[in-house]
C-alpha positions, 0 to 999 in steps of 0.5 A, spaced: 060 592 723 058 588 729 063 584 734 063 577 735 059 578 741 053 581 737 052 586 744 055 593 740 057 595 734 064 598 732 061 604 726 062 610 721 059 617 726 055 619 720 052 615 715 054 619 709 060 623 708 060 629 704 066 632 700 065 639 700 068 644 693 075 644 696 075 641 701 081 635 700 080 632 707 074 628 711 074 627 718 071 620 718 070 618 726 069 611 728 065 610 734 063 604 738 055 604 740 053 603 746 061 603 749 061 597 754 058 599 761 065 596 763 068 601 758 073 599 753 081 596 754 082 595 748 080 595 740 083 594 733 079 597 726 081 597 720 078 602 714 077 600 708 077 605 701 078 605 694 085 607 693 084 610 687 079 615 690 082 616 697 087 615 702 090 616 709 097 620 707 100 618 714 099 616 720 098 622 723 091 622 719 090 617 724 087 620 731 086 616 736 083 619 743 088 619 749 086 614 753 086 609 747 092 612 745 096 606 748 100 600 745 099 595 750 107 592 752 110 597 746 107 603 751 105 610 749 102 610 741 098 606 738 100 601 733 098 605 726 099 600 719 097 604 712 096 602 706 093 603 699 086 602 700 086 602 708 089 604 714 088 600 721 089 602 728 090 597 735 091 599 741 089 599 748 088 604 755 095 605 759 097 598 762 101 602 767 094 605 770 091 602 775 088 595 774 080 596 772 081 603 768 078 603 762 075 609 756 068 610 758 067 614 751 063 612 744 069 616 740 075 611 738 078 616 733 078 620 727 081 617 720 083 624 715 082 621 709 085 625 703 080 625 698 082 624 691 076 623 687 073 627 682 067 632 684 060 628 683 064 621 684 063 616 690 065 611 694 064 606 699 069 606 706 069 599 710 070 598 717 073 591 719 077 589 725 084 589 726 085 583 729 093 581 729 093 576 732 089 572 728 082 569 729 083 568 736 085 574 738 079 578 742 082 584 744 079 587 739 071 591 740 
């Protein structure tokens, strides 16, 4: 998925995932590449699935890195929706911090899907960006 700027591209850490016997969760990263040279302020993903397939039980399967763990005004916490077929994050680094800290990193967090398909089915995950505030709404990657 790339952003409206077309200079990076907000994606899966891997290409294919692999469901192993017995395993009932898989870790899904979602990476932004390359991370802004000025580093990262704020974003908003949401992953898309077939609900019948997987899901993501609750929020705390949504994990997101520390410095980006933050809801802009709301304070610490960033804003997680959950529901059939997908789970969305948005947040921001702290606003108290002092002006011009950003997260230089790649990683923006890991999505836990709980895997629901029958051994030898696949499906397709999709990322979007979340953007609340509707189409103007830029502080998504």
């Amino acid at each position: 998925m790339a952003s409206g700027s077309g200079l990076y591209s907000v994606r899966f850490d891997q290409p294919v995932y692999f469901v192993q016997p017995g395993q009932t969760s898989v870790p899904v990263g979602i990476l932004i590449d390359p991370a802004p040279v000025s580093g990262l302020f704020s974003y908003g993903v949401t992953l898309k699935f077939d609900s019948a397939m997987a899901s993501v039980p609750d929020s705390s399967a949504v994990k997101v890195v520390p410095p980006l763990n933050f809801d802009g005004v709301r304070g610490a916490g960033a804003n997680i929706q959950l529901a059939a077929g997908s789970a969305s994050v948005k947040g921001s680094v702290d606003t108290s911090l002092p002006a011009g800290t950003a997260y230089s990193g790649s990683l923006i967090g890991v999505f836990e899907i709980k895997n629901q398909a029958p051994a030898g089915s696949s499906y397709f995950l999709e990322l979007s960006l979340n953007r609340t505030l509707g189409p103007s709404d830029s502080s998504s990657p």
